[in-house]
matplotlib code that plots the C-alpha trace (Angstrom):
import matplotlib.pyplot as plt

x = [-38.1, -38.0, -37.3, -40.7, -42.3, -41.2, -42.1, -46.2, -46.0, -45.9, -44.8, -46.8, -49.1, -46.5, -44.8, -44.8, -43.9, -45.2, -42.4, -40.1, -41.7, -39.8, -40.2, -39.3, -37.0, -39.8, -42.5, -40.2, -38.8, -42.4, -44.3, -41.2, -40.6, -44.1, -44.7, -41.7, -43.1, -45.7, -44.4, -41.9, -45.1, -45.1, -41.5, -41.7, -44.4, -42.5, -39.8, -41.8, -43.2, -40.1, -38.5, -41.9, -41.3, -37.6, -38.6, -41.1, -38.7, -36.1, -39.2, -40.1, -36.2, -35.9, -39.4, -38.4, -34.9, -36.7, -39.1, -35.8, -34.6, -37.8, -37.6, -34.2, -35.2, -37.8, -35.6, -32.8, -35.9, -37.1, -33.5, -33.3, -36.2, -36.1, -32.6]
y = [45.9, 47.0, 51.6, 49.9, 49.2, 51.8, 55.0, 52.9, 52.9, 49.2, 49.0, 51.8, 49.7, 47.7, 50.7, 50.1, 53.6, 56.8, 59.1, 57.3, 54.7, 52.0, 48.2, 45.0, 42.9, 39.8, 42.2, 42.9, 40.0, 38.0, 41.0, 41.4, 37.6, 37.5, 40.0, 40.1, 36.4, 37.8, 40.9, 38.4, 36.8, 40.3, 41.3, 42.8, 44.9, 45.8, 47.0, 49.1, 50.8, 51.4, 52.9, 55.3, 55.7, 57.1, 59.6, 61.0, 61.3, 62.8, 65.5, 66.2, 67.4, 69.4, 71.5, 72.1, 73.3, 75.5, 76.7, 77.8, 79.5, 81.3, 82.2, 83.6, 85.9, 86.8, 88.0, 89.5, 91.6, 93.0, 94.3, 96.0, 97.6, 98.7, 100.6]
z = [4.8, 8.6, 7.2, 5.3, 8.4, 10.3, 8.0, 7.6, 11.4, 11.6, 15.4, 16.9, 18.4, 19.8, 21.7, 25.2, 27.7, 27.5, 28.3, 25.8, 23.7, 22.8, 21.3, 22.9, 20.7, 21.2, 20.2, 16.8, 16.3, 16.0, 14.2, 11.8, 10.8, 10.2, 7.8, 5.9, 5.5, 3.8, 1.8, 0.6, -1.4, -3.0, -3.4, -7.0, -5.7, -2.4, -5.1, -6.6, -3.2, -1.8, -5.1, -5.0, -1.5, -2.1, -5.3, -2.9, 0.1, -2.7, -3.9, -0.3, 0.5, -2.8, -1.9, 1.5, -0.2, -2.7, 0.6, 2.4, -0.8, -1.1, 2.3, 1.8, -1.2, 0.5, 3.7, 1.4, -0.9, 2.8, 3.8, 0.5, 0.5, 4.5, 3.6]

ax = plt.figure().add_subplot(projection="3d")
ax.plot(x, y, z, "-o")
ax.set_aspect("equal")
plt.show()
């Protein structure tokens, strides 16, 4: 529930610091009790999120995969050709 939080950008508003932001454990501790309070109300549909959330996290690494391999051919066709 708290990688939930953190990839919707629960705690941003909490950050305190501008060189390096961080969170105060009080500042977690009360915003996190509170709403995993209330996403507990809805865990089937938390399920659900988070198993979407992880296909697309699984899509996004294989298209920046296929981008490098693309990238690749496209270097190796270029070194061919400038022979």
């Amino acid at each position: 529930m708290a990688y939930s939080l953190w990839k919707a950008r629960f705690w941003d508003q909490s950050l305190v610091e501008s060189v390096i932001p961080f969170l105060r454990i009080d500042d977690f501790k009360k915003d996190f009790n509170s709403k995993v309070d209330e996403m507990l109300q809805e865990h089937e549909l938390h399920k659900k999120i988070v198993k979407a959330l992880k296909i697309l996290e699984f899509n996004e690494e294989q298209f920046y995969k296929n981008i490098k391999l693309i990238n690749d051919i496209r270097k190796a066709m270029l070194r061919n050709y400038c022979k």
